[in-house]
C-alpha positions, 0 to 999 in steps of 0.5 A, spaced: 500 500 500 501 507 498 501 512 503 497 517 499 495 513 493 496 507 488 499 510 482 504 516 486 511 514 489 510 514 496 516 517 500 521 512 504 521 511 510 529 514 511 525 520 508 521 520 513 527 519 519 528 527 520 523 529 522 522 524 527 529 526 530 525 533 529 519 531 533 524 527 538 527 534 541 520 538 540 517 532 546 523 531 550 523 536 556 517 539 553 512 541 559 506 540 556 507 533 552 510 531 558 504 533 563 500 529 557 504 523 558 507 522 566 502 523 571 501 516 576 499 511 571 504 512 566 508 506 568 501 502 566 502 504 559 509 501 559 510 494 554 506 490 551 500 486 551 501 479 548 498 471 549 491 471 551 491 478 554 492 480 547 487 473 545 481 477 549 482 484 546 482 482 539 476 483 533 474 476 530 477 475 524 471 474 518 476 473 512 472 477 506 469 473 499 472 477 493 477 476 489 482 470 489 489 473 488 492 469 482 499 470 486 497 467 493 502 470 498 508 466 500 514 467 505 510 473 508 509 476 501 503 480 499 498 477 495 497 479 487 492 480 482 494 480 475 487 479 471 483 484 470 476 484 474 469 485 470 468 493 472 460 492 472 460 486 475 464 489 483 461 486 489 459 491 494 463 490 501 460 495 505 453 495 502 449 498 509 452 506 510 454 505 517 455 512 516 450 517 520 454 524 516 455 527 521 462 532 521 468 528 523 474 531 523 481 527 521 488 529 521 493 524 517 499 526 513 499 527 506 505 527 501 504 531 495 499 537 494 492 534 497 485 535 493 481 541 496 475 540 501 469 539 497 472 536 491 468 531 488 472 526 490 471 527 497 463 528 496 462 521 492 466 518 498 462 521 504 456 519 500 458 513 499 460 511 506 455 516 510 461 520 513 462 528 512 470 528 514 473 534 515 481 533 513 486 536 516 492 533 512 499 535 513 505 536 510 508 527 511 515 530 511 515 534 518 509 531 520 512 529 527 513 536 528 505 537 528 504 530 531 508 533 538 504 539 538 497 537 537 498 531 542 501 536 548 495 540 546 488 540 550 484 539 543 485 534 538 481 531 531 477 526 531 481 521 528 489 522 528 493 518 523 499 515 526 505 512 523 510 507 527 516 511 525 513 517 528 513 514 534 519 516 539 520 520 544 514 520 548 509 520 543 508 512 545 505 513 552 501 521 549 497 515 544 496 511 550 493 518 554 490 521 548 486 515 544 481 511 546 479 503 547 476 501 541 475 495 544 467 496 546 466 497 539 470 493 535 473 487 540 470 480 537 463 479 534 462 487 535 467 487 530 462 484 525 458 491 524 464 493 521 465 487 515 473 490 512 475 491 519 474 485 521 477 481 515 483 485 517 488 479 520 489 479 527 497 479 527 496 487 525 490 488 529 495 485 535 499 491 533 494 496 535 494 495 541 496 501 546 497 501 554 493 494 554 487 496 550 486 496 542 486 504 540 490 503 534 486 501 527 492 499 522 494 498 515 497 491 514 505 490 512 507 484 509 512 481 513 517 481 506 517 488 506 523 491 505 527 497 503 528 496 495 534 498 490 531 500 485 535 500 478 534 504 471 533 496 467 533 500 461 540 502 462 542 496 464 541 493 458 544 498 453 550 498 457 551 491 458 551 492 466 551 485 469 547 487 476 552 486 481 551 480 486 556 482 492 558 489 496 564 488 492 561 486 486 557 493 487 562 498 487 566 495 481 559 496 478 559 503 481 565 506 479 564 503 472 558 506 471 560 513 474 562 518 469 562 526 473 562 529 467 556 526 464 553 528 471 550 520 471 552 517 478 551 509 480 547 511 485 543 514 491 545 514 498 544 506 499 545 506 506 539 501 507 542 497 502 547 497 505 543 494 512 540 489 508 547 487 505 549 486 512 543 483 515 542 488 521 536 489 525 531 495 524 531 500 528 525 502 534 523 496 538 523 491 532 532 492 533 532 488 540 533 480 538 536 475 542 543 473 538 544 465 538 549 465 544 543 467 548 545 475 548 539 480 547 542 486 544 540 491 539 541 493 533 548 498 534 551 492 537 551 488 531 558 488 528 555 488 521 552 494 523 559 497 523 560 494 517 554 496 513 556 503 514 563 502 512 561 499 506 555 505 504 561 509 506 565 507 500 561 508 496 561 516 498 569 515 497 568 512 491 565 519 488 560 514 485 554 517 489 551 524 486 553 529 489 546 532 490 544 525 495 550 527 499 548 534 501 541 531 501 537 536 497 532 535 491 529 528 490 532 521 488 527 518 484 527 524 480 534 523 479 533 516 478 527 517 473 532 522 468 538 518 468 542 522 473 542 516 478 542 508 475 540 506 483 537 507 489 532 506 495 525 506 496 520 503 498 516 498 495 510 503 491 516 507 487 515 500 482 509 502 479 509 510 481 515 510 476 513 506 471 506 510 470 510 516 472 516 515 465 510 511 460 508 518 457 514 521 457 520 515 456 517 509 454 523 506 454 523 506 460 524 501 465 525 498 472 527 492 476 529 491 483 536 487 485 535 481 489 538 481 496 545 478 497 549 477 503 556 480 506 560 474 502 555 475 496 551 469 498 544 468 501 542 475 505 539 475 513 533 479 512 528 481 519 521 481 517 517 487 518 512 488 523 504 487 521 503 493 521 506 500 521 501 505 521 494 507 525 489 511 525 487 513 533 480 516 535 480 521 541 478 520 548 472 523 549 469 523 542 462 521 543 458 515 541 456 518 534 463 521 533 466 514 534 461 510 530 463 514 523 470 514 524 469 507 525 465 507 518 470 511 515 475 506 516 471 500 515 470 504 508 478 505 506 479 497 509 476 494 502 479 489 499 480 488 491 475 486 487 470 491 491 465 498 489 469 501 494 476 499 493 475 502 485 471 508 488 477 509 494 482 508 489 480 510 482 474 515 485 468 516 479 468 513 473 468 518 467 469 524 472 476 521 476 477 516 470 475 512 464 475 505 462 480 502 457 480 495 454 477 494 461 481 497 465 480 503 470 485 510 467 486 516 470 484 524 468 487 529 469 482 531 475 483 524 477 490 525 478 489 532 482 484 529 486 485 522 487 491 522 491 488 522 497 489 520 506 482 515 506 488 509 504 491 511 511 484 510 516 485 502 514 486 497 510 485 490 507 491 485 508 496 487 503 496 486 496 498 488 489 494 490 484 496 494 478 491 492 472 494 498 467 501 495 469 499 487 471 506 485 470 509 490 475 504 486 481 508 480 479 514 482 479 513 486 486 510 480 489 514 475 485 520 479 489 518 479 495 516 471 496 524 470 494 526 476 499 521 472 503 525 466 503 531 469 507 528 473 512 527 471 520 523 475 525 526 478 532 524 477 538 520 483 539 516 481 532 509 482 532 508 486 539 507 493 539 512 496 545 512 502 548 518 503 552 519 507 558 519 515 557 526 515 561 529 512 554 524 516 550 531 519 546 537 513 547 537 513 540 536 518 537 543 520 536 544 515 531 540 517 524 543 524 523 551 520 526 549 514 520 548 520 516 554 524 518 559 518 518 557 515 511 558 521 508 565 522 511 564 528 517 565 522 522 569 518 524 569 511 526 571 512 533 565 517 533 560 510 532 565 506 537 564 512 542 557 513 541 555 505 541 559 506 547 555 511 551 549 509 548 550 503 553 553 506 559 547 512 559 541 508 559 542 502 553 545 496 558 539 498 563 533 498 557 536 491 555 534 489 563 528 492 561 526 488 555 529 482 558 524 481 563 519 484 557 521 478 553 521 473 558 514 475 561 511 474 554 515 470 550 519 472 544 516 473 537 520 469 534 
C-alpha cells in the first residue's frame, strides 16, 4: 500500500527519519507533552500486551469473499492480482452506510499537494460511506513536528493518523493518554458491524494495541517488506551492466558506471542497502533480538552494523554517489527517473509510481529491483517487518456518534480488491476521476489532482498488489518479495507493539543524523565506537534489563 495513493511514489521511510529526530527534541523536556504523558499511571502504559491478554482484546477475524489473488502470498509476501476484474460486475463490501454524516474531523499526513475540501472526490466518498470528514492533512515530511504539538495540546481531531516511525520520544505513552479503547466497539463479534475491519488479520490488529487496550486501527505490512534498490533496467541493458551480486561486486559496478562529467552517478545514498547487505536489525523496538549465544542486544551492537556503514561509506569515497544525495537536497527518484542516478532506495510503491510516472514521457523506460545478497555475496539475513506500521487513533472523549463514523470511515478505506469501494477509494468516479480502457480503470487529469488522497491511511485490507494498467509490475513486486521472503527471520520483539519507558524516550536518537554524518565522511569511526559506547553506559545496558524481563514475561516473537 501507498501512503497517499496507488499510482504516486510514496516517500521512504529514511525520508521520513528527520523529522522524527525533529519531533524527538520538540517532546523531550517539553512541559506540556510531558504533563500529557507522566502523571501516576504512566508506568501502566509501559510494554506490551501479548498471549491471551492480547487473545481477549482482539476483533474476530471474518476473512472477506472477493477476489482470489492469482499470486497467493508466500514467505510473508503480499498477495497479487494480475487479471483484470469485470468493472460492472464489483461486489459491494460495505453495502449498509454505517455512516450517520455527521462532521468528523481527521488529521493524517499527506505527501504531495492534497485535493481541496469539497472536491468531488471527497463528496462521492462521504456519500458513499455516510461520513462528512473534515481533513486536516499535513505536510508527511515534518509531520512529527505537528504530531508533538497537537498531542501536548488540550484539543485534538477526531481521528489522528499515526505512523510507527513517528513514534519516539514520548509520543508512545501521549497515544496511550490521548486515544481511546476501541475495544467496546470493535473487540470480537462487535467487530462484525464493521465487515473490512474485521477481515483485517489479527497479527496487525495485535499491533494496535496501546497501554493494554486496542486504540490503534492499522494498515497491514507484509512481513517481506523491505527497503528496495531500485535500478534504471533500461540502462542496464544498453550498457551491458551485469547487476552486481556482492558489496564488492557493487562498487566495481559503481565506479564503472560513474562518469562526473556526464553528471550520471551509480547511485543514491544506499545506506539501507547497505543494512540489508549486512543483515542488521531495524531500528525502534523491532532492533532488540536475542543473538544465538543467548545475548539480547540491539541493533548498534551488531558488528555488521559497523560494517554496513563502512561499506555505504565507500561508496561516498568512491565519488560514485551524486553529489546532490550527499548534501541531501532535491529528490532521488527524480534523479533516478532522468538518468542522473542508475540506483537507489525506496520503498516498495516507487515500482509502479515510476513506471506510470516515465510511460508518457520515456517509454523506454524501465525498472527492476536487485535481489538481496549477503556480506560474502551469498544468501542475505533479512528481519521481517512488523504487521503493521501505521494507525489511525480516535480521541478520548469523542462521543458515541463521533466514534461510530470514524469507525465507518475506516471500515470504508479497509476494502479489499475486487470491491465498489476499493475502485471508488482508489480510482474515485468513473468518467469524472477516470475512464475505462480495454477494461481497465485510467486516470484524468482531475483524477490525478484529486485522487491522491489520506482515506488509504484510516485502514486497510491485508496487503496486496494490484496494478491492472501495469499487471506485470504486481508480479514482479510480489514475485520479489516471496524470494526476499525466503531469507528473512523475525526478532524477538516481532509482532508486539512496545512502548518503552519515557526515561529512554531519546537513547537513540543520536544515531540517524551520526549514520548520516559518518557515511558521508564528517565522522569518524571512533565517533560510532564512542557513541555505541555511551549509548550503553547512559541508559542502553539498563533498557536491555528492561526488555529482558519484557521478553521473558511474554515470550519472544520469534
Amino acid at each position: 500500500m501507498t501512503p497517499n495513493s496507488p499510482s504516486a511514489s510514496a516517500p521512504s521511510r529514511r525520508s521520513f527519519l528527520a523529522s522524527t529526530a525533529v519531533a524527538a527534541a520538540a517532546v523531550a523536556g517539553g512541559a506540556p507533552l510531558l504533563t500529557a504523558c507522566g502523571g501516576s499511571d504512566s508506568k501502566d502504559r509501559e510494554g506490551t500486551t501479548s498471549g491471551k491478554d492480547a487473545a481477549r482484546l482482539l476483533p474476530t477475524f471474518v476473512a472477506g469473499k472477493f477476489a482470489d489473488p492469482d499470486l497467493p502470498s508466500k514467505n510473508g509476501s503480499a498477495a497479487g492480482y494480475t487479471g483484470k476484474v469485470e468493472l460492472s460486475a464489483l461486489a459491494a463490501s460495505a453495502p449498509e452506510k454505517l455512516g450517520t454524516g455527521a462532521p468528523i474531523k481527521i488529521m493524517s499526513p499527506f505527501w504531495g499537494s492534497p485535493p481541496k475540501g469539497g472536491c468531488a472526490y471527497y463528496k462521492a466518498l462521504d456519500a458513499a460511506a455516510g461520513t462528512k470528514v473534515i481533513w486536516q492533512n499535513q505536510d508527511g515530511n515534518t509531520y512529527g513536528q505537528k504530531l508533538g504539538a497537537v498531542l501536548a495540546s488540550s484539543s485534538l481531531p477526531d481521528m489522528v493518523v499515526v505512523p510507527s516511525w513517528e513514534l519516539v520520544g514520548k509520543i508512545s505513552n501521549a497515544v496511550t493518554a490521548k486515544f481511546m479503547d476501541l475495544g467496546p466497539y470493535l473487540a470480537g463479534d462487535k467487530v462484525k458491524k464493521y465487515p473490512n475491519l474485521a477481515a483485517i488479520p489479527s497479527d496487525s490488529w495485535r499491533m494496535g494495541i496501546f497501554g493494554g487496550a486496542l486504540r490503534g486501527i492499522p494498515m497491514p505490512t507484509a512481513a517481506a517488506t523491505f527497503n528496495i534498490a531500485y535500478y534504471r533496467k533500461d540502462i542496464f541493458d544498453k550498457k551491458g551492466y551485469e547487476v552486481p551480486k556482492s558489496p564488492a561486486e557493487f562498487i566495481s559496478w559503481a565506479k564503472e558506471a560513474t562518469s562526473a562529467k556526464a553528471k550520471v552517478y551509480a547511485c543514491g545514498d544506499m545506506s539501507w542497502t547497505g543494512f540489508n547487505i549486512f543483515g542488521v536489525r531495524p531500528s525502534g523496538t523491532l532492533g532488540w533480538h536475542i543473538e544465538d549465544n543467548g545475548k539480547l542486544t540491539y541493533r548498534i551492537e551488531q558488528p555488521e552494523y559497523l560494517e554496513a556503514l563502512e561499506w555505504t561509506r565507500k561508496l561516498f569515497d568512491a565519488g560514485v554517489v551524486h553529489p546532490d544525495d550527499k548534501a541531501r537536497s532535491g529528490d532521488a527518484g527524480q534523479r533516478f527517473g532522468a538518468g542522473q542516478i542508475l540506483m537507489y532506495n525506496m520503498d516498495m510503491s516507487a515500482w509502479y509510481g515510476k513506471t506510470a510516472e516515465q510511460a508518457k514521457s520515456n517509454p523506454d523506460f524501465a525498472i527492476d529491483a536487485m535481489d538481496i545478497f549477503g556480506p560474502d555475496g551469498g544468501d542475505p539475513r533479512l528481519w521481517a517487518s512488523q504487521p503493521a506500521n501505521v494507525w489511525s487513533l480516535i480521541r478520548k472523549g469523542a462521543s458515541k456518534e463521533t466514534v461510530e463514523n470514524a469507525l465507518a470511515a475506516a471500515n470504508f478505506a479497509a476494502a479489499p480488491y475486487g470491491t465498489k469501494e476499493r475502485v471508488l477509494v482508489d480510482y474515485g468516479i468513473e468518467g469524472t476521476h477516470y475512464t475505462v480502457k480495454d477494461g481497465v480503470p485510467v486516470k484524468t487529469d482531475q483524477g490525478n489532482q484529486e485522487v491522491i488522497n489520506a482515506w488509504g491511511m484510516l485502514a486497510a485490507p491485508a496487503p496486496y498488489f494490484a496494478h491492472p494498467d501495469y499487471p506485470d509490475v504486481a508480479r514482479k513486486q510480489v514475485e520479489w518479495e516471496q524470494r526476499m521472503g525466503a531469507f528473512m527471520k523475525k526478532t524477538s520483539t516481532y509482532g508486539m507493539n512496545i512502548v518503552e519507558p519515557t526515561r529512554y524516550a531519546n537513547l537513540s536518537s543520536q544515531f540517524e543524523q551520526l549514520e548520516i554524518d559518518y557515511v558521508r565522511g564528517n565522522k569518524k569511526l571512533s565517533d560510532v565506537q564512542q557513541s555505541i559506547a555511551t549509548w550503553k553506559s547512559s541508559g542502553g545496558d539498563k533498557l536491555r534489563d528492561w526488555y529482558k524481563k519484557l521478553i521473558d514475561k511474554n515470550g519472544s516473537g520469534n
